[in-house]
C-alpha positions, 0 to 999 in steps of 0.5 A: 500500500505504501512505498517501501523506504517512506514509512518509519516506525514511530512509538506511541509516546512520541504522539500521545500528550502527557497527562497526569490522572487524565488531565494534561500535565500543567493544569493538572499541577496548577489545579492541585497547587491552587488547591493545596494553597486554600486547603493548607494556607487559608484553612478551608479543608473543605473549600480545597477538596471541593476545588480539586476535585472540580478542578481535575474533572474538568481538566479530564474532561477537557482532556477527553474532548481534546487532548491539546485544549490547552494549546488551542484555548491559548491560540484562541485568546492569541489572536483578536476578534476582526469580524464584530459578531 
């Protein structure tokens, strides 16, 4: 099917996005710090579980929609609006 010399090998890890828990790796590490800043710095126990836990499902499910969310909303927010919907 394909021509012999023009196709390499590649391995899975080159092409899937790094996650942690299912969540891409920076927002899931910001959503935990934010976290663990109001859980342990401001002493609201509860007000931090409920951010990382609503934090890192959304993060997930993000992740699920579209592995690259991330860099696409920061390319979204890059370029300005021209046509004045």
């Amino acid at each position: 099917m394909t021509d012999p010399g023009f196709e390499v090998p590649l391995h899975r890890s080159l092409t899937e996005p790094i996650l942690l828990g299912g969540a891409p790796r920076p927002l899931a590490i910001v959503s935990g710090t934010l976290a663990a800043a109001v859980g342990i710095g401001l002493q609201l126990w509860v007000l931090g579980a409920v951010l990382a836990v609503v934090g890192h499902t959304l993060a997930v499910w993000g992740a699920k929609t579209d592995p690259q969310f991330l860099e696409v909303f920061a390319r979204h927010l890059k370029y300005p609006t021209h046509l004045g919907v």
